[in-house]
C-alpha positions as CSV (number, residue, x, y, z in Angstrom):
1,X,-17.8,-6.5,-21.7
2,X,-14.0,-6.3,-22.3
3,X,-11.5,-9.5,-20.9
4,X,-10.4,-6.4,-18.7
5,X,-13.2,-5.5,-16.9
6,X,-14.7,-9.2,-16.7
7,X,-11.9,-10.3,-14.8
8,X,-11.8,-7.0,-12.7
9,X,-16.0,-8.0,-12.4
10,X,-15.3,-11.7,-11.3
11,X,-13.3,-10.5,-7.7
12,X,-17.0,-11.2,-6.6
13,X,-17.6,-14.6,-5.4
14,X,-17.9,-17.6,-7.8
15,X,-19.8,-20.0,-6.2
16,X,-21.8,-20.7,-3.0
17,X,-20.9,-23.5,-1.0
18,X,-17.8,-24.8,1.7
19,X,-15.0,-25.2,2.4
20,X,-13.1,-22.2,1.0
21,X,-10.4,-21.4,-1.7
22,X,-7.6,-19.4,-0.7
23,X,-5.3,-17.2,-2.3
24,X,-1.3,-18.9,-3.6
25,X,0.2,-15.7,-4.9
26,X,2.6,-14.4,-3.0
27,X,4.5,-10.8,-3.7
28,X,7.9,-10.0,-3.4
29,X,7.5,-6.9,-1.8
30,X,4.9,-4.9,0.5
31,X,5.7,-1.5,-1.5
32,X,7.6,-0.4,-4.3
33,X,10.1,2.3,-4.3
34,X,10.3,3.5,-8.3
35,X,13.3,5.7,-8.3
36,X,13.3,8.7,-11.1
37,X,17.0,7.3,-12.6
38,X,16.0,4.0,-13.2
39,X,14.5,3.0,-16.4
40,X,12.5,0.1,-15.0
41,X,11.1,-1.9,-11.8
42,X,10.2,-5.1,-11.1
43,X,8.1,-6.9,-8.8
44,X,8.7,-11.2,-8.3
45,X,5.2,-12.7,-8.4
46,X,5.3,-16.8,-6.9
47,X,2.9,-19.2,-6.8
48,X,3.8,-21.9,-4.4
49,X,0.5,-23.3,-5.1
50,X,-1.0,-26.6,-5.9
51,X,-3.0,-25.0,-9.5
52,X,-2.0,-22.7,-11.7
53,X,-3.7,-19.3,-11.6
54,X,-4.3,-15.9,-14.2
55,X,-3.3,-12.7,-12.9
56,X,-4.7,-8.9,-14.2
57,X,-2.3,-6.5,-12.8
58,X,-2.8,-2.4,-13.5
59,X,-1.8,0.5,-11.0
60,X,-4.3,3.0,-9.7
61,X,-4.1,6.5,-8.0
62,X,-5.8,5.5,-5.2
63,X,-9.0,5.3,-6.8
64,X,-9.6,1.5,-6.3
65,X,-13.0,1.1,-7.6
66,X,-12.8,2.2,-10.8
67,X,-11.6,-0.7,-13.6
68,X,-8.2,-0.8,-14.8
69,X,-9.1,-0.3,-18.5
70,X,-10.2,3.4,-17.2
71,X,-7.4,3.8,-15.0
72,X,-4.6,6.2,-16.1
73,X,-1.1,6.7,-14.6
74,X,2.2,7.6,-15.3
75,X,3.0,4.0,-15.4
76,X,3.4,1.2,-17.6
77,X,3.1,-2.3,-16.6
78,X,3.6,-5.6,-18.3
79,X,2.4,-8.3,-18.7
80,X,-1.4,-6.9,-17.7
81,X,-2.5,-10.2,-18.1
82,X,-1.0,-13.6,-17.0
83,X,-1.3,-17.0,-16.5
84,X,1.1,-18.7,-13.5
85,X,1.3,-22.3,-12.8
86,X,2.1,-24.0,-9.6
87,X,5.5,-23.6,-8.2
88,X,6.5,-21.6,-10.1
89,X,6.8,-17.3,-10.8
90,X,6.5,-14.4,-12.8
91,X,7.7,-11.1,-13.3
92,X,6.0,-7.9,-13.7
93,X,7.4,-4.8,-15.1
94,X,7.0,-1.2,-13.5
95,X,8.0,1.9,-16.2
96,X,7.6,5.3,-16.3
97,X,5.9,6.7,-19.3
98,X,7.6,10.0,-19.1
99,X,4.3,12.1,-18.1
100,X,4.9,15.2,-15.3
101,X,5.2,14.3,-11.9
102,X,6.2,16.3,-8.9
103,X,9.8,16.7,-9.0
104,X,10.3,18.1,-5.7
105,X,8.4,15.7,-3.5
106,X,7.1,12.0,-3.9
107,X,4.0,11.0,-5.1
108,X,2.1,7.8,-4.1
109,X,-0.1,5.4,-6.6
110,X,-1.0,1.4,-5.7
111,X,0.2,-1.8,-7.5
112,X,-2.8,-4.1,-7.8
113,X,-2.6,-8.0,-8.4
114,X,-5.7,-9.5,-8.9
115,X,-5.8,-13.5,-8.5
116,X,-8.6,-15.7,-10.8
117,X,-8.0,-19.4,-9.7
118,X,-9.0,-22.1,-11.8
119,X,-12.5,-23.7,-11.6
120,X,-13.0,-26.4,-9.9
121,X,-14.5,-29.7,-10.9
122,X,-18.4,-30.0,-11.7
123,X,-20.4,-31.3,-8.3
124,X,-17.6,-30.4,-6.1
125,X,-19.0,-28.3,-3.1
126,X,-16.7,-24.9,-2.7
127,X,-16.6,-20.9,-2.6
128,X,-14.4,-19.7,-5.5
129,X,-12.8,-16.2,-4.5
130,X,-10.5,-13.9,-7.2
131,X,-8.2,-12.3,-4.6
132,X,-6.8,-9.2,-4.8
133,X,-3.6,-8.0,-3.3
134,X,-2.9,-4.1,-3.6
135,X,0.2,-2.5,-2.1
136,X,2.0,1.1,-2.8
137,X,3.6,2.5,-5.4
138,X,6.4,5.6,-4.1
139,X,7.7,7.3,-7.2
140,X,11.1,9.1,-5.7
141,X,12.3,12.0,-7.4
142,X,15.8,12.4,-8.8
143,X,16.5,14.6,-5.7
144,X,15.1,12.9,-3.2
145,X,17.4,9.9,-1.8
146,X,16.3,6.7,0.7
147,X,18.4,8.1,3.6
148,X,16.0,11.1,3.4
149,X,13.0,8.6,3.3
150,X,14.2,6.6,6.4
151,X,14.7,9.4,8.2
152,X,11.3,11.3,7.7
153,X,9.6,9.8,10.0
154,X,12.0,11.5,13.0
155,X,11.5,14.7,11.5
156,X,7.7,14.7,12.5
157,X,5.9,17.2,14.5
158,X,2.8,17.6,16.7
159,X,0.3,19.7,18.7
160,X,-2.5,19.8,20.3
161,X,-5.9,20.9,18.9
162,X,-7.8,20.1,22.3
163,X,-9.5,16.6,22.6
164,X,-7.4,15.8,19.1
165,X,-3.6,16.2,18.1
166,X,-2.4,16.9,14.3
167,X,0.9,15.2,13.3
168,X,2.7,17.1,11.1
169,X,4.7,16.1,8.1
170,X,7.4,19.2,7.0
171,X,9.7,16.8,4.7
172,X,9.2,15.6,0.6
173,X,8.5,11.9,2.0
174,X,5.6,10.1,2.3
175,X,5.2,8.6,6.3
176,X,3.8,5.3,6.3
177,X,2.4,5.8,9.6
178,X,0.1,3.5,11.0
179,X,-0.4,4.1,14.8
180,X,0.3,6.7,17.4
181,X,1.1,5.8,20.9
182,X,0.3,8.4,23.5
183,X,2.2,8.5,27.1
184,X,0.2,10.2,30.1
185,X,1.2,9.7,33.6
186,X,3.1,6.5,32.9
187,X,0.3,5.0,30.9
188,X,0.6,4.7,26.9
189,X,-1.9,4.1,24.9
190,X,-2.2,3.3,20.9
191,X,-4.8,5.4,18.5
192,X,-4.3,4.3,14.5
193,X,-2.8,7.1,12.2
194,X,-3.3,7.6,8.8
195,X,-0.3,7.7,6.0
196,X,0.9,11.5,5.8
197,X,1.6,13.0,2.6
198,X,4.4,15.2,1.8
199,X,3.9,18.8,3.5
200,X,1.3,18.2,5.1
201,X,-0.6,17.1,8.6
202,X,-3.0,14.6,9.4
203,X,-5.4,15.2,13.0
204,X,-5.7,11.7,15.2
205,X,-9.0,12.3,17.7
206,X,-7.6,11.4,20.8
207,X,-9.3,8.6,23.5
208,X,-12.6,10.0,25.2
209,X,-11.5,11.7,28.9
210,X,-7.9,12.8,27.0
211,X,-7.1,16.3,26.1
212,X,-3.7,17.3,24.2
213,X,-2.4,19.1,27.7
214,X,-2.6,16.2,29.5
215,X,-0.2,14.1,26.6
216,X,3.2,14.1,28.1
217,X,5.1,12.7,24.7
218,X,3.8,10.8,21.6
219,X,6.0,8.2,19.5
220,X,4.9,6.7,16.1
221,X,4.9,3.6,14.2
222,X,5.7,3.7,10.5
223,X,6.5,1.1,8.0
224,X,9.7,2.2,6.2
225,X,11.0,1.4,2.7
226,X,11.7,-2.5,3.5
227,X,8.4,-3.3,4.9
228,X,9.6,-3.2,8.5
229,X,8.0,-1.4,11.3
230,X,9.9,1.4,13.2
231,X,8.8,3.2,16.2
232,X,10.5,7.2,16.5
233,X,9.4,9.6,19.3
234,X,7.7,13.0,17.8
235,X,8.7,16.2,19.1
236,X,6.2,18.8,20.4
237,X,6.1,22.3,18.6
């Protein structure tokens, strides 16, 4: 077994007994936002913990199961491997290997951080968890700028497809969408959406007893480029 794929192995649990350990990483950012100019990105990794910890970091294309070691993207991150003590941080460092992306639209991939704490002391009764914290990876285009980004998510679409609705996405920008809030009669109510990918649509089943007709307007929340949520009203084609 490689010291890749053992640490990836030991996310399982360690041990079998109370109370629990929890994770002490904390990342700077809920998404990263690799722009084509720029030669390099990092993400601040802290650990306001009591105990140092190792980290194994690799980024995936969305298939999260499959080990680092096999795992190939356009990017290059450093250190993989790393060891963190307590109060204190550590920087990891996003570059672009040079291999063909889309240039006309973004593509998507995942950061993963993967947390081993250190082991305990013999006789001592706890559950030992390696926590793993995975969050996006946007890589922007050259031609694609973050005013265009922020304002995708007001340039969404929708109609019906009877008992379900399909949001639309005309614009180079991924939408981090994450609900959809339907208004009938004065009453709203909330359905979760899926993330929409550049040119494309994404069908939301609608409550039982609801048709499209009877949807008088639909707004959506998205996460934006800063982690914050937003809320944008959708028109109706």
């Amino acid at each position: 077994m490689t010291m890749t794929r053992f640490f990836f192995t030991t996310a399982l649990l360690l041990a079998t007994a109370m109370p629990t350990t929890f994770a002490s990483i904390q990342i700077s950012a809920t998404r990263v936002i690799y722009h084509a100019v720029e030669k390099d990105v990092s993400v601040q990794i802290i650990n306001p913990g009591k105990y140092p910890v190792l980290l194994q970091s690799w980024t995936d294309d969305g298939h999260s199961e499959i080990h680092p070691e096999t795992m190939h993207t356009p990017f290059i991150l450093t250190p993989p491997l790393t060891r963190v003590d307590a109060d204190a941080g550590q920087t990891l460092r996003l570059s672009y290997s040079g291999v063909s992306i889309p240039s006309d639209r973004e593509s998507v991939y995942w950061l993963n951080v993967l947390e081993i704490p250190p082991v305990g002391e013999k006789n001592n009764n706890y559950i030992q968890v390696a926590f793993r914290s995975r969050i996006k990876l946007f890589y922007r285009p050259i031609d694609l700028d973050d005013k265009g980004a922020l304002a995708a998510i007001s340039q969404l679409h929708w109609h019906g497809l009877g008992n379900k609705i399909s949001l639309i996405n005309s614009t180079p920008y991924y939408v981090s969408a994450v609900a959809v809030t339907l208004s009938r009669g004065g009453n709203k109510i909330s359905v979760p959406a899926n993330m929409l990918a550049p040119n494309s649509s994404s069908v939301v089943a609608l409550p039982a007893g609801m048709t499209a007709d009877s949807v008088d307007s639909i707004t959506v929340d998205a996460i934006n480029d800063y982690g914050a949520s937003v809320t944008k009203p959708v028109s109706r084609l």
